[in-house]
N, C-alpha and C positions, 0 to 999 in steps of 0.2 A: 506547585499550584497554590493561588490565595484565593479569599471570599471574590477579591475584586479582578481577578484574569483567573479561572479554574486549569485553562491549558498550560501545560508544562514550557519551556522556552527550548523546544526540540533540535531546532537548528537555526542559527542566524550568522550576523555578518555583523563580528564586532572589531570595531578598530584593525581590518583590514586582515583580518582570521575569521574561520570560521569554526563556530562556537555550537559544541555537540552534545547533547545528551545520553551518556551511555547507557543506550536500553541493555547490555549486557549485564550490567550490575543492577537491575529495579528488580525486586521490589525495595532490598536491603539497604540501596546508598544511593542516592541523587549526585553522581560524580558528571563532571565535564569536560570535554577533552576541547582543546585550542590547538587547531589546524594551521597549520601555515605551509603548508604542501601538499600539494596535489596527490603526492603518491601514497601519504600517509590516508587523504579522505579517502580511495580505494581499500586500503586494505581495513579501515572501518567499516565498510561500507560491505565487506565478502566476511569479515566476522559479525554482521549483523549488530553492531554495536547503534548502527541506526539500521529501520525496515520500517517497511510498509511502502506499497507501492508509490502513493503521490508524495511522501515523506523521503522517498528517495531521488524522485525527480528534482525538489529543488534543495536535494542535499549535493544533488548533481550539477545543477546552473548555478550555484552559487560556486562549485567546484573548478568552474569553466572561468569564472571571474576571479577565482584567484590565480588559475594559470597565467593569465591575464596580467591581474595584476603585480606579480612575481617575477614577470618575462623579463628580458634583460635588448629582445629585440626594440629595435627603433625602426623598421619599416613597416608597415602593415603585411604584408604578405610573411615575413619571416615571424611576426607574433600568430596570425591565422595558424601558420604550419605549426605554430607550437599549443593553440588552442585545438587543435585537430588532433594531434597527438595527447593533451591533455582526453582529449572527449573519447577518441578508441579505447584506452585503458579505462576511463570509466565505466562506458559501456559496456565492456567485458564482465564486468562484476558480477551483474544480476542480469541473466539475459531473458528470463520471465518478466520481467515488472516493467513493463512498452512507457510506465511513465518518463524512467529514467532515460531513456534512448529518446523520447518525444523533448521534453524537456534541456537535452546538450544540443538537438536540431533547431531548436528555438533558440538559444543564444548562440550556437554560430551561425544563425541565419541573419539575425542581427545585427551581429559583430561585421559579417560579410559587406553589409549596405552602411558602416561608417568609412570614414573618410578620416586616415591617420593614426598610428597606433595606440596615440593617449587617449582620443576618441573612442575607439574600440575597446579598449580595458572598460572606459566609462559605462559603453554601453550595455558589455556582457553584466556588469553589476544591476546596471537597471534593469535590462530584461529579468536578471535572477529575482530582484526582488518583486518584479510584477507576478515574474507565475507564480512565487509565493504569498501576495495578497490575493492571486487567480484562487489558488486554491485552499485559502482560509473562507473567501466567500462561497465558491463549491460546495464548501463542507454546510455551511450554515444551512444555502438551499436545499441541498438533498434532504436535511436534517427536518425543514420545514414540508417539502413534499413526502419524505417516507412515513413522515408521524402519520398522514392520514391514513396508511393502511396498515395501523397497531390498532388495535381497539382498547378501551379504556380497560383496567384490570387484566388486560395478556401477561400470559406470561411468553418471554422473546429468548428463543436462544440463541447463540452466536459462538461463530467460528474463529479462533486466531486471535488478532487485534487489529482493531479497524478506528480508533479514538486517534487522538490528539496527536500521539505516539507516534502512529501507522502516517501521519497526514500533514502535520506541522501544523497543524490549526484545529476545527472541529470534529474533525470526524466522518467518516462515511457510515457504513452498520450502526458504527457505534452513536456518530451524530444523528441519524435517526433515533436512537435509543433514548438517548440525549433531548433529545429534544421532546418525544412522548411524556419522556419525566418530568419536563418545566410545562408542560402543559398540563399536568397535575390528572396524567393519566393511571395513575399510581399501577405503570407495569411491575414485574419481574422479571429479574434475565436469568437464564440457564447461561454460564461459562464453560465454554469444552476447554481443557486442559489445554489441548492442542500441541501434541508430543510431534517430534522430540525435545524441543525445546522450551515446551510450555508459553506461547505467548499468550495463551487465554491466562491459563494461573497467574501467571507471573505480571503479564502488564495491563490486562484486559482488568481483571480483578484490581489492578494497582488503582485505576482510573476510576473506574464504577466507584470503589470504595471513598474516595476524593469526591466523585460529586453529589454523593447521597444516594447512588441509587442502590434499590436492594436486590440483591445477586445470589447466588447456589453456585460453588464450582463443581464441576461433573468431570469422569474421567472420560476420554472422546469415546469410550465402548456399551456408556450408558445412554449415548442420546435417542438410540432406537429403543428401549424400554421406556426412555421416558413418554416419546410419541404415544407409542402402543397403550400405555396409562391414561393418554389425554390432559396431557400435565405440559406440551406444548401447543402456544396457539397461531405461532409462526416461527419460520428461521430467518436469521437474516444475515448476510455475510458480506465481505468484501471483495474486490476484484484484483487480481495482476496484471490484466489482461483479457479484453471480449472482445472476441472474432466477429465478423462481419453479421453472421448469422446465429448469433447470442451465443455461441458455445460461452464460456468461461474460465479461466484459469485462476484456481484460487488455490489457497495454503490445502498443503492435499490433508486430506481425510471431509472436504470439503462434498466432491462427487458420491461421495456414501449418504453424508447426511442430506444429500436432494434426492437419493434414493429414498430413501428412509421415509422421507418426509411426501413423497405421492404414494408410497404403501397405506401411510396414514394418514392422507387426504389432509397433510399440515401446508399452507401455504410456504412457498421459498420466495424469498426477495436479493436479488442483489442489489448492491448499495454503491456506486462509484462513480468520478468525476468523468464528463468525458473526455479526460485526456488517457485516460485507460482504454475506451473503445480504440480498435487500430484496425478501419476498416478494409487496411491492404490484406489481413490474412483473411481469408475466406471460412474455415471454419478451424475449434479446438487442435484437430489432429496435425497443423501448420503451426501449433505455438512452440517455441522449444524451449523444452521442460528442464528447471536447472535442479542438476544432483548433484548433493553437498555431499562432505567426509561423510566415513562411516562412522569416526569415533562421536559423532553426534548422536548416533544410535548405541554404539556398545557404550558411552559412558558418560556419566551425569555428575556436574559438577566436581568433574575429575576424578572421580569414581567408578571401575570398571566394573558394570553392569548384565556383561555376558562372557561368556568362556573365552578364556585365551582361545584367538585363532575364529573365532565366532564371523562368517561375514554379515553384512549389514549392507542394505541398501536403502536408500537417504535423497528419496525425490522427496522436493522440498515444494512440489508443485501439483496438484492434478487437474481434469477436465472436465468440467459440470456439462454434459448438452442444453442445450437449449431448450429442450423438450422437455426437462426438469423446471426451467426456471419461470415462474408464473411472471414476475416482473424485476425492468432495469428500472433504478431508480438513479435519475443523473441530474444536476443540478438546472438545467435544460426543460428538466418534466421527465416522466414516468414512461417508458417503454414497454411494450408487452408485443407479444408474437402477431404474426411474422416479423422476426427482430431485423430480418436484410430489411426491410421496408423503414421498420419505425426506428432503429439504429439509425440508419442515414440519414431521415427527416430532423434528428433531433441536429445530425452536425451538421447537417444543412450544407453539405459539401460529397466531393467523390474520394476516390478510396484514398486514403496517404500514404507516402513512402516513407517507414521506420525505418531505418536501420538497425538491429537488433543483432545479438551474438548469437552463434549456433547450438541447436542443440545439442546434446551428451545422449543421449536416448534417438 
């Protein structure tokens, strides 16, 4: 990050690779990994060395244009079959985050309607790079409609990481966040830890700390004392995934704190672009929830954390109802219940066919 660009360069398309930023290694080392295979962005992509929902969508189209680009076919149908098979394997990765799956249906929907294989390569690049300026401007809107429901002096807590990181651009939660601070709202954030892997500690905190805002990390088992104190004035979080009827899918320990948060009459907001809404599933109990290794549970930075032989289970996802959630904040405008009604008015469209990986649960 500099004075003059604050966003980190999370993922791009440089000199015919694509160029990554290992969130695995922040907050300690700003390393970068140079892609030039498809099978390699995958398995970055299931170590979480890039996350965040819309952060992986066009980690994903750009993924689809270097299959593309790489292909050795000269027909169009034999590079499609090989874009097609590029886009199922990516898909598999993360079958929570509907961006990544939205995002490979847009380039080879694309790709479908040119004419010749050079053509095609070309175009899978372009589409990649438009949903990536898609959702750099997302970010800024949400950021500009969510500030109005901070109030000046809040203090804001948040779930996971929803910044730069999660987004490839500004932010959802957190560009709300973001954006209350340049408006010289002088908030504060609570950071929940957000275990197993810490992406609040870790990258949540990396980011805040970079743009000036002032923050408290919490471990994720204090943010119901904190409520109960009156020491939060809102929560505000990200999305993987919003069902037709606002349920939500978010980094789990998510569905507690929107518990927590109508015990103590604290507003909840969710914060995301709408290529996250995926009005074919009808509600939460349709999303399919991905579970990671266990050793993400028994052990921390390669340190074994529980008994030999200890199991661990390792959803890496859960389900907010809708009934918790006071309002969708989407770059579109603000949604609030009945969410089947104002979800759909905002895409101004009928329900879409995802294709998404299956559940494990």
């Amino acid at each position: 990050m500099t004075a003059e660009s604050p966003e980190p360069n999370v993922v791009s398309w440089n000199a015919g690779r694509i160029r990554l930023l290992d969130q695995s290694r922040l907050p300690a080392e700003e390393a970068y990994l140079e892609i030039d295979d498809c099978r390699v962005l995958a398995k970055a992509i299931r170590e979480m060395r890039i996350r965040g929902a819309p952060a992986l969508g066009v980690a994903a189209a750009y993924g689809l244009a270097l299959a593309a680009s790489r292909s050795s076919a000269v027909d169009p149908a034999g590079l499609l079959a090989q874009m097609e098979e590029a886009a199922e394997m990516l898909r598999s990765t993360r079958p929570t985050a509907v961006n990544l799956a939205w995002a490979l249906e847009r380039v080879l929907g694309a790709a479908r309607e040119s004419a010749g294989a050079t053509a095609m390569a070309e175009v899978a690049l372009s589409e990649a790079g438009r949903i990536h300026r898609e959702e750099i401007g997302a970010g800024r809107a949400i950021g500009r409609l969510g500030a109005k429901l901070v109030a000046a002096g809040a203090t804001v807590l948040t779930h996971c990481n929803t910044g730069a990181l999660a987004t490839a651009g500004y932010g959802t939660a957190l560009g709300v966040i973001r954006t209350a601070h340049e408006q010289g709202k002088r908030i504060r954030v609570l950071v929940d830890e957000t275990r197993p892997l810490l992406q609040g500690a870790r990258l949540t905190a990396w980011e805040l700390q970079r743009l000036g805002i002032p923050f408290t990390v919490i471990v994720d088992g204090a943010a119901g004392e904190m409520m109960r104190r009156g020491r939060v004035d809102c929560v505000v979080v990200g999305a993987d995934r919003i069902a037709a009827n606002g349920d939500v899918a978010n980094k789990v320990g998510t569905y507690s704190l929107a518990v927590l948060a109508k015990e103590n009459e604290v507003p909840f907001y969710v914060a995301a672009p709408t290529s996250t809404i995926d009005l074919s599933i009808a509600t939460g109990d349709d999303i399919p929830i991905e579970e990671r290794p266990p050793e993400e549970v028994t052990t921390f930075a390669g340190t074994r954390t529980t008994p030999d032989g200890a199991a661990a289970a390792n959803l890496a996802f859960d389900v907010t109802p809708a009934r918790y959630v006071g309002a969708v904040i989407t770059e579109r405008g603000i949604a609030r219940p009945p969410y089947d009604e104002s979800l759909a008015r905002l895409l101004g469209t009928g329900a879409r066919a995802v294709k998404t990986g299956a559940s494990k649960w």
